[in-house]
C-alpha positions, 0 to 999 in steps of 0.5 A, a space after each residue: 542209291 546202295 540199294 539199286 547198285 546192290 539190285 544191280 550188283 545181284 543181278 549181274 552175278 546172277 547171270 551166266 555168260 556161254 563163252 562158246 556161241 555159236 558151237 554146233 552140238 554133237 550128233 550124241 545130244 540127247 535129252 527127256 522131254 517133262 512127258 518122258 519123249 525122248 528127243 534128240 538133235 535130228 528132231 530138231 534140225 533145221 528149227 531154232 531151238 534153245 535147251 533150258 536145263 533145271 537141276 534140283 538143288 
């Protein structure tokens, strides 16, 4: 039984909580595809999109 509160427990401080939805990004958004294409907010308008950010630790 501790071990799956501590799973649970792990698991819940694990995760990130964006306190903001919904707020339109600004027309400066810009980032760098892995193949180095440079992409910005206008390429992606009018399509669902989420943006997966990786910082090496």
């Amino acid at each position: 039984m501790r071990l799956v509160l501590l799973v649970i427990l792990a698991a819940l401080l694990g995760c990130d909580v964006y306190d903001r939805p919904r707020r339109p990004v600004g027309e400066a958004f810009q980032a760098r595809a892995l193949d180095g294409a440079v992409i910005d907010k206008a390429v992606l308008r009018g399509t669902p999109w989420a943006v997966n950010v990786w910082v090496p630790g």
